[in-house]
C-alpha positions as CSV (number, residue, x, y, z in Angstrom):
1,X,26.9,25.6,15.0
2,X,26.1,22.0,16.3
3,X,22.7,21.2,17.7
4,X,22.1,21.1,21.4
5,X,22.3,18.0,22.9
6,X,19.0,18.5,25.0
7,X,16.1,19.9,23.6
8,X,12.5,19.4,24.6
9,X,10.5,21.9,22.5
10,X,6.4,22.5,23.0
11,X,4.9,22.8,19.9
12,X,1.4,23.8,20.9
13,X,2.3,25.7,24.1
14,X,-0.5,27.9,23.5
15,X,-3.1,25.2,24.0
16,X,-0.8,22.9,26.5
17,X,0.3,22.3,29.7
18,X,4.3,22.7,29.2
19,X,4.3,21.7,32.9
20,X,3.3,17.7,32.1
21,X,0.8,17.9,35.7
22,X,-2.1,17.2,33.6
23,X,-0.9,14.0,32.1
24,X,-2.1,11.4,34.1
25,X,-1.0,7.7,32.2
26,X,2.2,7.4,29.5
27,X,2.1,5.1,26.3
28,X,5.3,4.1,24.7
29,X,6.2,3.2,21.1
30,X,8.9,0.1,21.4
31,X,11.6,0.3,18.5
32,X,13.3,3.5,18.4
33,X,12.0,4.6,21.6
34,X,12.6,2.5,24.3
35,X,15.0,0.4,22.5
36,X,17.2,0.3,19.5
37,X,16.2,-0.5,16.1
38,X,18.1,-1.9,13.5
39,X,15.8,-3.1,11.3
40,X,16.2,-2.0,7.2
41,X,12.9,-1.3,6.1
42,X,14.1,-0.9,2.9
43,X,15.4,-4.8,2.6
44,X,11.9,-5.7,4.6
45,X,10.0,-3.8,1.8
46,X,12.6,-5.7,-1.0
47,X,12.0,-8.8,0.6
48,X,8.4,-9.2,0.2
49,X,8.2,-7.0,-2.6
50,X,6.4,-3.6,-1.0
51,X,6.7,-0.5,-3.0
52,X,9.0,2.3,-1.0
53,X,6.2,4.6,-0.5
54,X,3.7,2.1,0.6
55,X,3.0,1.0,4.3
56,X,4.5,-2.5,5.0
57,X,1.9,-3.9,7.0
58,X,-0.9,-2.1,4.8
59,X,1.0,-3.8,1.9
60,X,1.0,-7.4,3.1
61,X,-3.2,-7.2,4.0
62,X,-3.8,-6.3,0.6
63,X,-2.3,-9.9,-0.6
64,X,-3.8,-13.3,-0.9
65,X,-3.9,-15.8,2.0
66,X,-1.0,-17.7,0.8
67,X,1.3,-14.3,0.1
68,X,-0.1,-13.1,3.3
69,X,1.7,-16.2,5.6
70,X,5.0,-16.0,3.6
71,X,5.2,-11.8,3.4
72,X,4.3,-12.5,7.4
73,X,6.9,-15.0,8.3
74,X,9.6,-12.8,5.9
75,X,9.0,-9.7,8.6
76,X,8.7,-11.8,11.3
77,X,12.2,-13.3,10.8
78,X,13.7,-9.9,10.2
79,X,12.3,-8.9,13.2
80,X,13.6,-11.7,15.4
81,X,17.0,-11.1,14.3
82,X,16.9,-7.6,14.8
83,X,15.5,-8.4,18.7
84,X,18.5,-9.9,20.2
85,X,20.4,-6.9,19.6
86,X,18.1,-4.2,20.7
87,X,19.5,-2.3,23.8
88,X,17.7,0.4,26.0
89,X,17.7,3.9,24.4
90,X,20.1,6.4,26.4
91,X,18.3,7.5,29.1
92,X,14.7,5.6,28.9
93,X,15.4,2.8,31.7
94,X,15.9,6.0,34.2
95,X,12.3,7.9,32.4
96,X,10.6,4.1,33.0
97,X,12.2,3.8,36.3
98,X,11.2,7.4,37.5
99,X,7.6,7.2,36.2
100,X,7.2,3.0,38.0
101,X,7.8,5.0,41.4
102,X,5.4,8.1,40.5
103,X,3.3,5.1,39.9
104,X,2.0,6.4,36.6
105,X,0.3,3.6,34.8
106,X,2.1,2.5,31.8
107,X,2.0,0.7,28.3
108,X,3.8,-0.2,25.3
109,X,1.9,-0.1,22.3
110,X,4.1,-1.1,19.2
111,X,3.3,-2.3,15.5
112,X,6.1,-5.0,16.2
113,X,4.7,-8.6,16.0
114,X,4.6,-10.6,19.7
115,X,7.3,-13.1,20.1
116,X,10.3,-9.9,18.9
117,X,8.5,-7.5,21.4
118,X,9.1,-9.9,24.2
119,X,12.1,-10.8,23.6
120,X,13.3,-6.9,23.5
121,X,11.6,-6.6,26.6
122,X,12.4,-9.5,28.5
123,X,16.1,-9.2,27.7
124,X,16.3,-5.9,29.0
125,X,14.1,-5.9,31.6
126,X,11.8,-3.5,30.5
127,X,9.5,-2.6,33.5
128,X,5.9,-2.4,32.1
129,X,3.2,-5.0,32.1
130,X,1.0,-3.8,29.5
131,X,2.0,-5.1,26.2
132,X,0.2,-4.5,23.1
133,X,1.9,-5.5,19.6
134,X,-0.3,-5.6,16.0
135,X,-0.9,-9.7,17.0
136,X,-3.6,-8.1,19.9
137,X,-4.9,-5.1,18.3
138,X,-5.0,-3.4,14.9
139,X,-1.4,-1.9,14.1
140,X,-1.0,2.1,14.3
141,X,-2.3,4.3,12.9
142,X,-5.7,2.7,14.3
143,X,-6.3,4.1,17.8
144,X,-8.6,0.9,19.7
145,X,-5.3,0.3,21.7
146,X,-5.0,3.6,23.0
147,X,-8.9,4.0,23.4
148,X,-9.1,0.7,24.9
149,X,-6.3,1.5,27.5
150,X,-7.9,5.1,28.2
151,X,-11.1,3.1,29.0
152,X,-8.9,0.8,31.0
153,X,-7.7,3.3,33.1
154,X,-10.4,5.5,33.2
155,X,-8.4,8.4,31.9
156,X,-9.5,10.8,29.1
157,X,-7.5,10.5,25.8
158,X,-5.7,14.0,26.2
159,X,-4.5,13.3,29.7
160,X,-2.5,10.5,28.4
161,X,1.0,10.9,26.4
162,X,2.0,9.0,23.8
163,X,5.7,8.5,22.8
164,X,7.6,7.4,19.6
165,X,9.5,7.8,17.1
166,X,7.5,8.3,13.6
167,X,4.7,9.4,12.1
168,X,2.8,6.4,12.6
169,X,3.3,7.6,16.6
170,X,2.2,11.3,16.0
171,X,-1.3,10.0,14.2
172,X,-2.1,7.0,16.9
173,X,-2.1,9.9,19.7
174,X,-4.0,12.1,17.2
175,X,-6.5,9.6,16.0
176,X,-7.4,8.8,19.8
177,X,-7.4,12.5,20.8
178,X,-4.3,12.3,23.0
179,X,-0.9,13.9,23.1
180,X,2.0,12.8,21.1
181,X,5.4,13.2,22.0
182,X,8.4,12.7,19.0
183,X,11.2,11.0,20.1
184,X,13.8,12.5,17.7
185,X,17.2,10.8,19.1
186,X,19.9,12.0,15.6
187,X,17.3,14.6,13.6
188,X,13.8,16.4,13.7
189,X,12.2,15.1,10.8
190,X,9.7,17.5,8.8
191,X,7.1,16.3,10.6
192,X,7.8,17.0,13.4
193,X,5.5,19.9,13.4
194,X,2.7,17.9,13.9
195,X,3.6,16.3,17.5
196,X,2.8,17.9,20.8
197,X,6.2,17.9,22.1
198,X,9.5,16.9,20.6
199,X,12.4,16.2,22.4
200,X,15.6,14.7,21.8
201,X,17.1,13.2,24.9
202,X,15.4,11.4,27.8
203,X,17.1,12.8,30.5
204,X,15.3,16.4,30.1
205,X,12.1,14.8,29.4
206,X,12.7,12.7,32.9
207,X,13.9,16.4,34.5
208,X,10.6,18.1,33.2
209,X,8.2,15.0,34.7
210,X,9.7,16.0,38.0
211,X,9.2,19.2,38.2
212,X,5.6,18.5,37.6
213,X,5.1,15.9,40.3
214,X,7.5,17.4,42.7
């Protein structure tokens, strides 16, 4: 039996809102989420010479200066090439779109470098101001940029949704006391326990946001 195409699946529904009234500001992840990815972060890792079970940006802090700027410009290059191609995700231009007019505010917070994150963004038009990549703030896990946008708006953590695709998404939300939702666009991972809300297609995440501000 094939898996259902939509699926939006409250893990916690004993301690949350399945209605979405309460959340009050939405975070996105970039790569994976709003846009496609086609980065290998298996030749990234061979490239600079990370071990497979090791964080890449975690990795590349613990080397010298000098290893530091070429391990640097090695993922930076990757992740140039990789941004001309990226196109919206299915679905997440009408979510953006919908939640612009509900006048919800908005940020992207990715661990993707500067220059690559604008380029996804500007070629596709992506509609949200607030940009926040690992050159101006420290790189998920670390939750400052969420805290520092809840302050911003002057909205408590767990009134604010954060959305992604990884782990690394899951434990930003978590680390800042906010809610996490997986993106999970071909698989639920194991993980995927450990989120707030998973759901698989955009269009009933979209659906579920206006029944809650209807």
């Amino acid at each position: 039996m094939s898996e259902p195409k939509l699926l939006l699946v409250c893990i916690k529904q004993e301690t949350i809102d399945f209605s979405m009234k309460h959340i009050k500001g939405i975070i996105f992840d970039l790569d994976g989420t709003l846009v496609s990815c086609d980065l290998c972060f298996k030749t990234m890792r061979e490239a600079i010479g990370c071990p497979l079970d090791e964080d890449i940006l975690a990795f590349v802090d613990s080397l010298s200066d000098e290893q530091q700027i070429v391990a640097n410009q090695t993922i930076r290059d990757l992740e140039l090439k990789d941004a001309h191609s990226a196109n919206w995700i299915k679905g997440a231009k009408e979510f953006v779109a919908y939640l612009n007019r509900s006048q919800l505010p908005l940020a992207i917070v990715t661990r993707n470098s500067k220059e690559p994150s604008d380029i996804k963004i500007n070629n596709n038009n992506i509609a949200i101001k607030t940009i926040i990549t690992r050159d101006d703030a420290p790189a998920k896990p670390d939750p400052t940029a969420l805290l520092n946008l809840s302050k911003e708006w002057q909205i408590a953590p767990d009134n604010i949704l954060y959305i992604g695709d990884y782990l690394h998404d899951i434990n930003i939300a978590k680390n800042a006391g906010a809610l996490s939702a997986l993106f999970c666009e071909n698989e639920i991972p194991d993980y995927a326990h450990q989120a707030d809300y998973v759901f698989t297609c955009y269009f009933e995440l979209l659906n579920l946001f206006k029944e809650a501000h209807s």
